[in-house]
N, C-alpha and C positions, 0 to 999 in steps of 0.2 A: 532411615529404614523404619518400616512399621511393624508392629508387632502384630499377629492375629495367633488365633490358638485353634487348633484342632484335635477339638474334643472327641473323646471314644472309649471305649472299654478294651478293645485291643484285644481280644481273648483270642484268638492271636492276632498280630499285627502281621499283616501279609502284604502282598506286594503290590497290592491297589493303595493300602495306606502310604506305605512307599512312595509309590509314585505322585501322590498325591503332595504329600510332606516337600516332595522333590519339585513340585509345580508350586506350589505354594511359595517357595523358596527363592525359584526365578523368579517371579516377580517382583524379587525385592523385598520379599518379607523375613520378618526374625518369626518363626515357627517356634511358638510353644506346644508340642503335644503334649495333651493335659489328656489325663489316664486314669479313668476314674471306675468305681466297683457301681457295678448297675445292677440292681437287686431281684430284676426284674427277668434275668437271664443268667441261666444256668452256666455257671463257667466253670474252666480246667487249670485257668493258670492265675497262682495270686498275683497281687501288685505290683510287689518285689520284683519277680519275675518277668514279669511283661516287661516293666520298666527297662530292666538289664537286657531282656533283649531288644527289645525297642532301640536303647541306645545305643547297643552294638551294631543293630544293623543301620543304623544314622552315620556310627564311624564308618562303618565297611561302605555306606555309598560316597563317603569323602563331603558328608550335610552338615557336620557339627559343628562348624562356624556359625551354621546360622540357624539351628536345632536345638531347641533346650529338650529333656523329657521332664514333666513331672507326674506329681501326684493331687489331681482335681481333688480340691477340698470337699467336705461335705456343704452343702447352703448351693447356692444358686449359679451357676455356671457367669452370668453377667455379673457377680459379687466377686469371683474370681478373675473376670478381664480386666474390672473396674482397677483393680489391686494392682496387677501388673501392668498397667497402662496397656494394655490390648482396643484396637482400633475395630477390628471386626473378627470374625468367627469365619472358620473355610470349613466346608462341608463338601462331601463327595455325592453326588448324584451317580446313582448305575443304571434308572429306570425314574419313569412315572409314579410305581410304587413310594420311592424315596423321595420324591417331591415331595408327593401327600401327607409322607411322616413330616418330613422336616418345615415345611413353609409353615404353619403354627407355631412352632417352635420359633421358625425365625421371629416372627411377627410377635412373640412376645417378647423376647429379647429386645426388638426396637421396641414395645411400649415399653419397659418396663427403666431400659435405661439409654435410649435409643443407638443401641449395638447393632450395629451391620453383620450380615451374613452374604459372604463369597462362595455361590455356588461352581463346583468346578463340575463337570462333567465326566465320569471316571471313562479313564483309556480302554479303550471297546478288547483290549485285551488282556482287561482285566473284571471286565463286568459282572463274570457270571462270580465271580469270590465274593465270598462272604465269610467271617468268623463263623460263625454259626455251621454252615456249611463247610467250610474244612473240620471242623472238630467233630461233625459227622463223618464226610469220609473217612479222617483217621481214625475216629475209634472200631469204625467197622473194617478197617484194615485197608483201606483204599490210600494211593501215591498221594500227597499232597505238598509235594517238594518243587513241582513249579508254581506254586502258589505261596510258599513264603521265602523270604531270605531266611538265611541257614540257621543264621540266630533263634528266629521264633521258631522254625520246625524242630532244632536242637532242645527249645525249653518245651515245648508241645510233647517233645517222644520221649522225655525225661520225666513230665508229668503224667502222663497216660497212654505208657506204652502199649501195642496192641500184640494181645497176647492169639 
């Protein structure tokens, strides 16, 4: 079994990561989600947090045989595969938009230590999610409970309940 790591910030971990974690998995893979603080974007839920519900929704889909959660170190995403013998990186595609992001990224990753990137295609009924986009709708008071497992929407309505 190989190991790959799918990397995120998780701010919340919703049910396209899920499924993703869950595809990732069939294939044969030991899934590290690696959970890391992006500076770069405004977040609702610390580390801890995510973490624990991340993990919990890993038990609740019956993944944690072959699901680890951590905590993305600080330094270089391929300095952390390197460590834990990770073979390639899975990334979720929901658009063209996210190619664009990601294929640089990949490409340095293979220069840098030639680490593979696994693009998967996110489940067309889960496309339109985004973190970003639920922690919009929820703080403007809009449903976003088909959009996570219970876990993350639990530590989401715990950290920024809408008043």
């Amino acid at each position: 079994m190989s190991t790959v790591v799918l990397p995120g910030s998780f701010d919340p971990f919703t049910l396209g990561h899920l499924d993703l974690t869950r595809r990732a998995a069939a294939l044969g893979h030991r899934v590290i989600i690696a959970v890391s603080h992006n500076p770069s974007k405004q977040g609702t839920l610390d580390l801890d947090t995510r973490k624990a519900a991340i993990s919990a929704s890993v038990d609740h889909a019956g993944l944690s045989a072959d699901v680890e959660v951590r905590t993305l170190p600080k330094g270089l995403l391929v300095d952390f595969c390197r460590e834990i013998g990770a073979g390639a990186v899975v990334r979720g595609l929901r658009s063209q938009l996210d190619l664009a992001y990601e294929e640089p990224m990949s490409r340095m990753n293979h220069h840098l230590a030639g680490l593979e990137t696994v693009f998967l295609l996110t489940d067309s009924a889960y496309a339109h999610i985004s973190s970003s986009l639920v922690r919009e709708v929820h703080a403007l008071g809009g449903d976003v409970s088909d959009m996570l497992p219970s876990p993350s929407l639990d530590a989401l309505r715990a950290a920024s309940p809408v008043s």
